[in-house]
NUMI-938627 format. One line per 10 residues: number of its first residue (from 1); their letters; for each residue x, y, z of C-alpha. Coordinates in nm, 4 decimals, always signed. Each point is the difference from the previous one (the first is absolute). Layout:
<atoms>
NUM = A = X:Y:Z; ... .
</atoms>
This chain:
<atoms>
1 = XXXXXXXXXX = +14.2504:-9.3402:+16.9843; +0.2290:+0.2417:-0.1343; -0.2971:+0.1560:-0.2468; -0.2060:+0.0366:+0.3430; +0.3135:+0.2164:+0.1362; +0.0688:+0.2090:-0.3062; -0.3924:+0.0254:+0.0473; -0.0179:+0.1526:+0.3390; +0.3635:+0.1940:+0.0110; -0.1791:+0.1675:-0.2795 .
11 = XXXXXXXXXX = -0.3885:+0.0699:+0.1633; +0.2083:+0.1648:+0.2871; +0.2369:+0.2062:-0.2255; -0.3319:+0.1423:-0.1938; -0.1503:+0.0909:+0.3771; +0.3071:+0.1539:+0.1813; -0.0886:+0.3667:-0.1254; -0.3268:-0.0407:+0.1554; +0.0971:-0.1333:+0.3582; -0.0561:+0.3465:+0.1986 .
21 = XXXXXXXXXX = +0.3114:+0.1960:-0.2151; -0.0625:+0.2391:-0.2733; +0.2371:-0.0416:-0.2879; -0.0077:+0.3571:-0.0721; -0.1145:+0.2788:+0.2113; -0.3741:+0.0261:+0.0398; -0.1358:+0.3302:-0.0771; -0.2271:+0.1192:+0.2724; -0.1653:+0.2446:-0.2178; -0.0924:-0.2817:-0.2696 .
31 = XXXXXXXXXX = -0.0104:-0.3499:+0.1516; -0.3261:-0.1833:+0.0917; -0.0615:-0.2221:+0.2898; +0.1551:-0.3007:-0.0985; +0.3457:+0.1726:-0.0503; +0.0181:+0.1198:+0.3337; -0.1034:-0.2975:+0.1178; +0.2953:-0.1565:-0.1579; +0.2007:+0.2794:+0.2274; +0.1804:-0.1866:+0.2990 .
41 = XXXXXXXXXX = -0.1952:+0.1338:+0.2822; -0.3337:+0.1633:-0.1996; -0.3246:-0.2410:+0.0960; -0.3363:+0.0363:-0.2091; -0.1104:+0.2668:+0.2619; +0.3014:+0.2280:+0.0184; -0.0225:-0.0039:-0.3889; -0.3336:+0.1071:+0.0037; +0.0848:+0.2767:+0.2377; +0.3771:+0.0911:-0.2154 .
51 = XXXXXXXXXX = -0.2593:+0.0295:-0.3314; -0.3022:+0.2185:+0.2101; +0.2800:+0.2496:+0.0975; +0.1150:+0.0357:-0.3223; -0.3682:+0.0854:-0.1134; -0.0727:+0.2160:+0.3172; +0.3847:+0.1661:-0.0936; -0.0129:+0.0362:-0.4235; +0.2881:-0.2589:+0.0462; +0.3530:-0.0476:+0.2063 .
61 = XXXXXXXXXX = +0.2725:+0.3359:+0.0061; +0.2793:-0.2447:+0.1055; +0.0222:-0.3589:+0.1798; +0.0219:+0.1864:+0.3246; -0.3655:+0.1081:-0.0357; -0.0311:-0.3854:+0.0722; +0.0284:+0.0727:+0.3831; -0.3183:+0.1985:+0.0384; -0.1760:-0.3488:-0.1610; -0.2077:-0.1471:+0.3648 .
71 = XXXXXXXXXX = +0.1962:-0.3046:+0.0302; +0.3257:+0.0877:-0.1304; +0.2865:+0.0688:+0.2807; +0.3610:+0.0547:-0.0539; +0.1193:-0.2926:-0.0272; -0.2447:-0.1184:-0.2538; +0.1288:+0.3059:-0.1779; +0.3207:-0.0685:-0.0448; -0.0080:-0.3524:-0.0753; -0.2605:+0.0967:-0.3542 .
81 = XXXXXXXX = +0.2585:+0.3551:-0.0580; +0.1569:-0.2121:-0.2666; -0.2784:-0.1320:-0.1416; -0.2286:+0.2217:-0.0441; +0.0207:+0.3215:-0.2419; -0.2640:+0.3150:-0.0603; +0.1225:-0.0110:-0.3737; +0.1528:+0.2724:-0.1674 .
</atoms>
């Protein structure tokens, strides 16, 4: 029994980084789908749209630019500011 436990705290220790919080600060200008996705807040589609603006854009100038992304509203905004960077 206590094997199974050691088991699972384990499983769930290895998945925490993925459960909708980036460890580090994704950068908008770099990450694919699936690390937006893992944004709190950032489904399949709004990733697809974050990722077609920075095509149509050559790329984010700061988060801020964020807001002109269709779907993307203040508060939305401010609850990625942290975790989200344009890189260097």
């Amino acid at each position: 029994m206590r094997q199974h436990l050691v088991a699972l705290v384990l499983a769930v220790a290895t998945c925490l980084p993925t459960l909708g919080h980036a460890a580090e600060p994704v950068n908008l200008n770099q990450a694919n789908s699936e690390e937006l996705i893992a944004l709190n807040g950032i489904g399949e589609v709004l990733a697809e749209r974050i990722i077609a603006f920075r095509e149509d854009n050559d790329g984010f100038d700061s988060v801020a630019q964020l807001a002109e992304v269709d779907g993307i509203g203040a508060k939305t905004l401010e609850s990625m500011r942290d975790k989200v960077t344009v890189g260097q």
